[in-house]
Each structure stands twice: as C-alpha cells, then as structure tokens.
C-alpha positions as CSV (number, residue, x, y, z in Angstrom):
1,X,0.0,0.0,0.0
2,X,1.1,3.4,-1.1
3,X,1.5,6.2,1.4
4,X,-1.6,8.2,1.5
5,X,-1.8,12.0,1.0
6,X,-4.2,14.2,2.4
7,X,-5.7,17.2,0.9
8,X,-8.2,19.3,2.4
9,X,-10.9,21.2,1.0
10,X,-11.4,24.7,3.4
11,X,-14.8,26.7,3.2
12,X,-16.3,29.3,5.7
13,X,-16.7,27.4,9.1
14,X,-16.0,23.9,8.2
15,X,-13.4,21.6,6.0
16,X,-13.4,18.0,4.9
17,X,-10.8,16.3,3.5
18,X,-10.3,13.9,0.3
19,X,-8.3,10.8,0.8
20,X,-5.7,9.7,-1.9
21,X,-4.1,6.4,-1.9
22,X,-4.5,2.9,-2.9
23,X,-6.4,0.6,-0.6
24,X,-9.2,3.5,0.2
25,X,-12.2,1.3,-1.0
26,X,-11.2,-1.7,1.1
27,X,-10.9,1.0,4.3
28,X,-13.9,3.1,3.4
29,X,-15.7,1.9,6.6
30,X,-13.2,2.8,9.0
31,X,-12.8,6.5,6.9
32,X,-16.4,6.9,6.5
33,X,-17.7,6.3,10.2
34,X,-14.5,8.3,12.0
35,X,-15.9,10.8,14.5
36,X,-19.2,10.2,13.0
37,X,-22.4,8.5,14.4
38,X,-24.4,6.5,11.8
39,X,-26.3,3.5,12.0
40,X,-27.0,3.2,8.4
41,X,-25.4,3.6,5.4
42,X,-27.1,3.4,1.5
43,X,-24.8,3.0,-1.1
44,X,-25.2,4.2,-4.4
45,X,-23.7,2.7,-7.3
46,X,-24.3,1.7,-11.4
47,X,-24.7,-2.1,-12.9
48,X,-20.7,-1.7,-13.8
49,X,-19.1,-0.8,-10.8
50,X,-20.8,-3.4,-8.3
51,X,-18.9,-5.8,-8.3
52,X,-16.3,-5.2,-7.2
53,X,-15.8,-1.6,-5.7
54,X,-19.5,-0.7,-4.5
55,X,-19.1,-4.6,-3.0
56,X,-16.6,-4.2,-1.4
57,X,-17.5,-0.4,0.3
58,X,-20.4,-1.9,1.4
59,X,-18.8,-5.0,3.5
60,X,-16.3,-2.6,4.7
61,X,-19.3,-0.5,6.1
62,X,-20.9,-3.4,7.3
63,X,-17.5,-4.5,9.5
64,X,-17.7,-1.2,11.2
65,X,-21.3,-2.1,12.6
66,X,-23.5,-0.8,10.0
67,X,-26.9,-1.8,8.1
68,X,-26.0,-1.6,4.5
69,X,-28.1,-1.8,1.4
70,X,-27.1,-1.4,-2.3
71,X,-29.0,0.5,-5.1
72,X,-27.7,0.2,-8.4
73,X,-28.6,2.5,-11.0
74,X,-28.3,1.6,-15.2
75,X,-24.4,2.9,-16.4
76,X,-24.7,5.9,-18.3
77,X,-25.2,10.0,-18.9
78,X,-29.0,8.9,-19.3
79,X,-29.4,7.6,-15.6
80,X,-28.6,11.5,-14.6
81,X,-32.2,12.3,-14.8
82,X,-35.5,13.3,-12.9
83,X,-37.0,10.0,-13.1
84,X,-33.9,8.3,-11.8
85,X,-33.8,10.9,-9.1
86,X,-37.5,10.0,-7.9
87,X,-36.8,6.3,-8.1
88,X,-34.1,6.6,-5.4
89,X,-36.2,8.9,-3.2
90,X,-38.7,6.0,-3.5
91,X,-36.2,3.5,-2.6
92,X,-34.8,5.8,0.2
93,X,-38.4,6.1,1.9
94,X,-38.9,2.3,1.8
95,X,-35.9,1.7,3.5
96,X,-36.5,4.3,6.5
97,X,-33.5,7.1,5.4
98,X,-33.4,9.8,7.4
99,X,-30.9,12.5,8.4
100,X,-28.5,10.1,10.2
101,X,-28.0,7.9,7.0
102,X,-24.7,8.2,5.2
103,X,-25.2,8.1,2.0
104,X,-22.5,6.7,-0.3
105,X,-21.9,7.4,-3.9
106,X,-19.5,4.6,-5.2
107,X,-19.1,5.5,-9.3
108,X,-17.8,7.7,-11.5
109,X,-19.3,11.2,-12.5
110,X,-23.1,10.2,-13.1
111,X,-23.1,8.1,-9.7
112,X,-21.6,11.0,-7.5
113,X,-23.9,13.6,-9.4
114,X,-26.7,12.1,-8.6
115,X,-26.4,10.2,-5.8
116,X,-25.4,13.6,-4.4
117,X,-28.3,15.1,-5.8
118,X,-30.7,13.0,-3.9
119,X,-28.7,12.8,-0.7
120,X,-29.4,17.0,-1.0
121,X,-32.5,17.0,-1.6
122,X,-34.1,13.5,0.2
123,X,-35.3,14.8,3.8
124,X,-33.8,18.1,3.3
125,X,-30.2,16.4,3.5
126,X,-28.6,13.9,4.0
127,X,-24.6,13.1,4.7
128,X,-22.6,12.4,1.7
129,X,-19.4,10.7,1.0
130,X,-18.1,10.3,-2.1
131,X,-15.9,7.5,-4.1
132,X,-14.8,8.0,-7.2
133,X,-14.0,5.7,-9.0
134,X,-12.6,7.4,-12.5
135,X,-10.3,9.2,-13.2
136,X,-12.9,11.9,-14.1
137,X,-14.7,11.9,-10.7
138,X,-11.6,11.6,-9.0
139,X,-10.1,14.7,-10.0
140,X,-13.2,16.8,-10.9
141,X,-16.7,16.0,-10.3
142,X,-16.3,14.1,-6.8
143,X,-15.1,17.7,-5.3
144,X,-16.3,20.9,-4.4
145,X,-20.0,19.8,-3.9
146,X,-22.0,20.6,-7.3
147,X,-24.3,17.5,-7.8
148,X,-27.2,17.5,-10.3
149,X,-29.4,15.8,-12.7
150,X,-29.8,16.4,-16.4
151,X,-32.6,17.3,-18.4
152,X,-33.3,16.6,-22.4
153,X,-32.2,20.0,-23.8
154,X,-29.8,21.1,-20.8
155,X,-27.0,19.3,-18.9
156,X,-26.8,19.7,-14.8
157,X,-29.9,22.6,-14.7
158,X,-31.4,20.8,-11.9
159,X,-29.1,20.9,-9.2
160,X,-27.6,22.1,-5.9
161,X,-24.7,22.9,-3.9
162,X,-24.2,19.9,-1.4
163,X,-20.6,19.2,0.0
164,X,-19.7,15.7,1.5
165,X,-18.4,14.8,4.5
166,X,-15.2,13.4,2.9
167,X,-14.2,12.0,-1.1
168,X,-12.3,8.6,-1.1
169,X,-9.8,8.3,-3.7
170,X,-8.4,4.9,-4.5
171,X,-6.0,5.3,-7.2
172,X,-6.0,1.2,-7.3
173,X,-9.4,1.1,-9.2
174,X,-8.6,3.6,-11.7
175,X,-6.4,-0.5,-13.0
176,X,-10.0,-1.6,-13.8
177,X,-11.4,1.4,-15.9
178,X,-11.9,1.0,-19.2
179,X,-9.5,2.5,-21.6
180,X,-12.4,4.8,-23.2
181,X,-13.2,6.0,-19.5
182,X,-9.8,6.4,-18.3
183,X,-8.8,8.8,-21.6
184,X,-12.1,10.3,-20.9
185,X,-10.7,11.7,-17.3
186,X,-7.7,12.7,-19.3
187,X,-8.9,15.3,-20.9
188,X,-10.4,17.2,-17.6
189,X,-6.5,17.1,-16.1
190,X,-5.5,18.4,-19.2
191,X,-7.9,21.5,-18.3
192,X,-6.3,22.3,-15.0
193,X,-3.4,22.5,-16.9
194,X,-4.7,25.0,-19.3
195,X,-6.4,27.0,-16.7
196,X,-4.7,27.1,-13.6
197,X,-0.9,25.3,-13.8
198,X,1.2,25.7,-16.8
199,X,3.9,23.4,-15.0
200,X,0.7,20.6,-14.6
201,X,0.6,20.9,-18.2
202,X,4.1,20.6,-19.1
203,X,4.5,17.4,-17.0
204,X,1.6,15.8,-18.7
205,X,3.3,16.5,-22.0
206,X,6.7,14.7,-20.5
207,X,4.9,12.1,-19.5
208,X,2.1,10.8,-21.9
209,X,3.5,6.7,-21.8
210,X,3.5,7.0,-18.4
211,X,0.3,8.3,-18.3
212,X,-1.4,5.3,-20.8
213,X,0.3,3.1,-19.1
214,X,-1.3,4.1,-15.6
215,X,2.0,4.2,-14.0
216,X,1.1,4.6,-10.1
217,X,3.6,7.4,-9.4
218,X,2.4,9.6,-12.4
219,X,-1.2,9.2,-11.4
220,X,-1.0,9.8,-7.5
221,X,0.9,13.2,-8.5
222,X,-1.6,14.0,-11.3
223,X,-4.8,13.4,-9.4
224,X,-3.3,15.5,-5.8
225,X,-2.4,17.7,-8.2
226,X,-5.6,17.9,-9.9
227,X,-7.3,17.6,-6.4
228,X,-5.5,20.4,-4.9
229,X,-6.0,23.0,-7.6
230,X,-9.8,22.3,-7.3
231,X,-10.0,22.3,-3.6
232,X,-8.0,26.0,-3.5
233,X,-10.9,27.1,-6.3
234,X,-13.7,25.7,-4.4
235,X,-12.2,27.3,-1.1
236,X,-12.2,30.6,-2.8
237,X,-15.6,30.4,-4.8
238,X,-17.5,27.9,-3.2
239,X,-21.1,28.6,-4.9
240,X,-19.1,30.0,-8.2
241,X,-20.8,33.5,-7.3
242,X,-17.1,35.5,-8.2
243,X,-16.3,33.7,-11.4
244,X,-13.2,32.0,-10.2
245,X,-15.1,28.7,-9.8
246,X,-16.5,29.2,-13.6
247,X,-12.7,28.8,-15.1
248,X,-13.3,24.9,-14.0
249,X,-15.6,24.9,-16.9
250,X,-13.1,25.7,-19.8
251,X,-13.9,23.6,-22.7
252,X,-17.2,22.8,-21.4
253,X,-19.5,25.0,-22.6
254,X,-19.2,23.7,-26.0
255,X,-18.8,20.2,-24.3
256,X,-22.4,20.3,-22.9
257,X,-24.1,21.3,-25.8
258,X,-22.2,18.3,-28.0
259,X,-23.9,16.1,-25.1
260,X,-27.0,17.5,-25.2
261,X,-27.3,17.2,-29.3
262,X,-25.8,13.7,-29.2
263,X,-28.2,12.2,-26.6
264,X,-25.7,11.8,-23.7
265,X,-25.0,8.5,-25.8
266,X,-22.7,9.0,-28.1
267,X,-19.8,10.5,-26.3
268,X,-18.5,10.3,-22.8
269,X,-18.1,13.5,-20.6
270,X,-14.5,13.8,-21.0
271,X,-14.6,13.2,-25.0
272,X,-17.0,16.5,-25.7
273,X,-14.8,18.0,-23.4
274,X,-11.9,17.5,-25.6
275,X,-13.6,18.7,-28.6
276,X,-14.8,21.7,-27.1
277,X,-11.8,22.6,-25.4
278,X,-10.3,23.2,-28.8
279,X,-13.2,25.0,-30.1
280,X,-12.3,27.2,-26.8
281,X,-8.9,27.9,-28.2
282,X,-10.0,29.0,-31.3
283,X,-12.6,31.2,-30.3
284,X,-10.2,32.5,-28.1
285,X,-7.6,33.2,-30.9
286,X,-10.2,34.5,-33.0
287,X,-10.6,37.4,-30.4
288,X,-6.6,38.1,-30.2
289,X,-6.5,36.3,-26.7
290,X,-4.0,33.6,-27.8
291,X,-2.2,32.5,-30.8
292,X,-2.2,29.3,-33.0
293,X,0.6,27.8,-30.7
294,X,-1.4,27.6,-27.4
295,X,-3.9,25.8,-29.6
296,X,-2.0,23.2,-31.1
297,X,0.3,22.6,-28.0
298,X,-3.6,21.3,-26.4
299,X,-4.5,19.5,-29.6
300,X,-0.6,18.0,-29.6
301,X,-1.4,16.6,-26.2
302,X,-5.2,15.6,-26.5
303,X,-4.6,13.4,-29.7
304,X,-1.3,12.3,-28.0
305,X,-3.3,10.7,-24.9
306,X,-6.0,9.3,-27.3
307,X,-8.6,11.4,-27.4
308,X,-10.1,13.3,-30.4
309,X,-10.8,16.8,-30.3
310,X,-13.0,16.8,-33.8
311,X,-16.4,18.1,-32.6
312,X,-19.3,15.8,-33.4
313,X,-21.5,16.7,-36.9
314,X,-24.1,19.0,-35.0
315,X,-26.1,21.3,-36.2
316,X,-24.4,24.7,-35.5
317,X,-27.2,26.8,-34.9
318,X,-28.6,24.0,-32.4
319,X,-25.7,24.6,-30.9
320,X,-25.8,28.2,-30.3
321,X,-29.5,28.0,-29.0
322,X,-28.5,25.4,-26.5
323,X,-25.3,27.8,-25.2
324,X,-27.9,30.2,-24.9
325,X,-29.8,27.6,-21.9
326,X,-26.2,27.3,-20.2
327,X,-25.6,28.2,-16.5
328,X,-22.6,31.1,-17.3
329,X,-25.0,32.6,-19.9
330,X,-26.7,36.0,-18.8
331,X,-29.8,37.2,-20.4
332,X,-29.3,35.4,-23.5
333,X,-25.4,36.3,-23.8
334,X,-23.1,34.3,-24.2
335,X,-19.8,34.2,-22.2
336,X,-17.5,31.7,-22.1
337,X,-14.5,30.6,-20.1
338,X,-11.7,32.1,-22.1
339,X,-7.7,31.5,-21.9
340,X,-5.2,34.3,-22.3
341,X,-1.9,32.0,-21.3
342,X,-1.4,29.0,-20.1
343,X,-2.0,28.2,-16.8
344,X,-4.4,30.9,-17.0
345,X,-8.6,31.8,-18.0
346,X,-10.9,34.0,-17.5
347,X,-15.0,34.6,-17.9
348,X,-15.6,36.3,-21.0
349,X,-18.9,38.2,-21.3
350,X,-20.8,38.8,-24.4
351,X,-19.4,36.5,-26.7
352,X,-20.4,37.0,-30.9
353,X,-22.8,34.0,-32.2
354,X,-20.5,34.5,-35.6
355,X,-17.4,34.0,-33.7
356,X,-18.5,30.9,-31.9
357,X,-19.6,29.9,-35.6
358,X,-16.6,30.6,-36.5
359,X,-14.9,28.2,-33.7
360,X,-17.0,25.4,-34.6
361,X,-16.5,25.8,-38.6
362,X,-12.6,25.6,-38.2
C-alpha cells in the first residue's frame, strides 16, 4: 500500500478532507464512520461498478457495525435524470432514510452527481461521501460539492450545492477502468493545466507513456495535483458567485451542448470536453486572446493521450440555442470561459454568435 496524502478542501466554518491512496475502497468503513455516528449507510452505485468496488464499500461499512443496502442504478449520462432521481427517493423512503444515514456514492461522475443530488434533496439532506472511481470523478466532479441531474435539452440545470463529509480516492481502481473511461478523465487534467498550472501541463506532456500506461507514481501526482487545484478554487468560490469557480468549466461549454445534441450517448463527458476545449482555443484566438501555438500545443497533447478533439457533426445553430440555456449565460449572452496563457482563463462576457460559428467551422 502506497502512502496516503491528504488534501483538504477549506470553506467558511467547516473543511473535509479527500483521501488519496491505494487501498481506500477496502478501508472506506473505517474513513467513513471516523468521529461520526451513523447507524446506516445506503450505497449508491451503477450495474458496472458493483462488483467489485460498491461490494466491497459496502462489507467494509458493514464490519464497522452498520446496516448496509445497495441500489444500483443503469451505467450511463441517461441515468442522470429526474425519473432516476425519484426512483431513489422512492427506494430511500422504503428503506427508512433519514438524516442520520450516510449516504454513499461509489461511481464515476453520473453516480456522485446524482447520488449527491438526492442525498441533498431526500429529507432536506442527508450526509454524503463520495468515491470515485474514474479518473474523471476523482479529480473533478467528486469535489467541491455541485451534484445535479440532467434534463433533455440542458445538462446539470437541476441541481444544488451539497458538499460531502469526505471524497475517497483509491487510485487502485482507476487498473480496472476502461481505456475509453480512463482517456475520458484525461482530458479534464488536461484543463487544469490549461487554466490554472502551466507546470501541470508541461509534465503531462513529458509524461504521456507513463500516463497510458497508468504508471502509479504519475497518477497519485496527477490526481493531488488535480485535487488540490480544485479544492484551492472551491475554497475561494465555493457557490461559483465571483467567477473563479467558472474557469473549472473551460472547454465545457461547448462540451455540454455536443452532449445535449448527441443524446448523452454517443460521447463520454470527457470526450465533448476534448472537442470543445479546442473549439475554446480558437474562439479564443479569434478574439486576439491567444495564438495558434497555445492551440496546437492542447491538440498535440489531447490526440497524444488518445482522445479526439474533432467536434461531433451538430447542427451549428442547435448549438448556439443550447449555449444560450447554459448556467454562465446571462440574459441570453453568451460568455465563455476564455484562456489568455497558459495556466491561465478568464470569464468572457458577451461572446459574438458569428465567432462561436466561426470556432465550430474551423
């Protein structure tokens, strides 16, 4: 067993921490119920990931004392949804929830959406931990408490701000992902290097074998990394009400609406993120903010880790009416999360439709 790092996520009048190492899903009991009194524990979890990690959460919980039960959702973007949502509050009811059940989302980024989505909502709130188990949850979506449910025309607009007690990441599971799903988490460290940490973004360039070949020393540094620039964001924006939080969605803008066009089917999280991350660039180099360089230093490194940054054949004008639906938009305007170096972004307001045209064409 690795040693395991600590990094803690501080916001007015209260902290938690999220847990890196490798054995964190065989010790989740012990990390969940520490200084915490709980009789019950519901773990939620998809078809995939059962066996073995949401398995072996739940005996863990169970050796420290606990009634555990299992509910396991379909895999996929189209289990984020209202209907899902109600299901579990059904499920919740029947099996006597209430405030002093720990609920625990063992998945990737649909799981901890909405698992944390209902734990917020399901008796005015319940307590959340999280386990991630991508690489996409682990470094991203597992953190800084945004949870939420999808509907047909608009990714995440159902939603609330709920943080958990604690995140447990097991690098260790991250051997069992899929090759699909683990490129898929690439691309959102790639982000953080685009956004926020220039040197992130040089090592991931020095170190793409490593990376595909999951090499454990690469990862644990990549997802602290990753986990400590998002923790310091959250700390400083935690309701993204200043528009530092908002640079967290570089790339995704664009992303969402490919999503939303595409079903949720046809392309994992991380893959429209990809794409739209380089329609990001160019837009941005359409307005003067950065030059063909900075773009093709990101689509160097996306294609290099396996991902493709083509966007899907959308309609373009479906496009910019679905932009116009998304959270950072304002009265109809659109503004997007911009870069100007890297390692650095910024919310640009009022955004031309032709430019964004213009992005997507190229």
């Amino acid at each position: 067993m690795s040693a395991a790092a600590e990094v803690r996520v501080r916001l007015a009048g209260r902290e938690y921490s999220i847990e890196i190492g490798t054995g964190n899903v065989a010790r989740a009991g012990r990390l969940v119920t520490a200084g915490r009194k709980a009789t019950q524990a519901i773990v939620v979890t998809d078809e995939h990931v059962h066996e073995p990690h949401a398995a072996a959460v739940a005996q863990s919980l169970a050796e420290e004392g606990l009634t555990v039960d299992i509910l396991a959702i379909e895999a996929g973007e189209s289990s984020k949804s209202v209907e899902m949502a109600d299901r579990l509050w059904q499920k919740f009811l029947d099996l006597g929830a209430d405030r002093q059940t720990i609920v625990v989302a063992v998945g990737g980024g649909v799981v901890g959406d909405l698992a944390g989505f209902v734990a917020a909502t399901y008796a005015r709130g319940l307590p959340l931990v999280q386990v991630p188990t991508t690489l996409l949850a682990q470094v991203d979506s597992s953190i800084g408490g945004k949870v939420a449910v999808n509907l047909p025309g608009a990714k995440n607009l159902v939603g609330a701000f709920w943080q958990p007690l604690a995140v447990l990441v097991d690098t260790e599971v991250l051997s069992t992902l899929p090759d699909r799903e683990y490129r898929s988490g690439l691309a959102e460290v790639v982000k953080y290097g685009v956004v926020l940490d220039a040197e992130l973004f040089a090592y991931l360039e020095a170190h793409v074998e490593p990376l595909l070949g999951r090499r454990h020393d690469v990862l644990r540094h990549v997802v602290r990394r990753c986990c400590q620039l998002k923790a310091d964001v959250v700390a400083a924006d935690e309701r993204d009400e200043s528009g530092l939080r908002a640079v967290l969605n570089y790339g995704h803008t664009f992303g969402h609406a490919f999503e939303s066009l595409t079903g949720y089917s046809a392309l994992l999280h991380g893959e429209a993120v990809a794409a739209g991350m380089l329609c990001a660039s160019r837009l941005a180099e359409r307005l003067g903010r950065v030059d063909q360089t900075f773009t093709g230093r990101q689509r160097d490194l996306l294609t290099a880790l396996g991902l493709s940054v083509a966007p899907p054949g959308v309609d373009h004008e479906q496009v910019l009416l679905i932009m116009t639906r998304d959270k950072k938009a304002e009265h109809g305007r659109l503004r997007f999360v911009l870069p100007s170096r890297m390692g650095q972004a910024e919310l640009v307001d009022d955004v031309s439709a032709d430019d964004v045209r213009g992005a997507l064409a190229e």
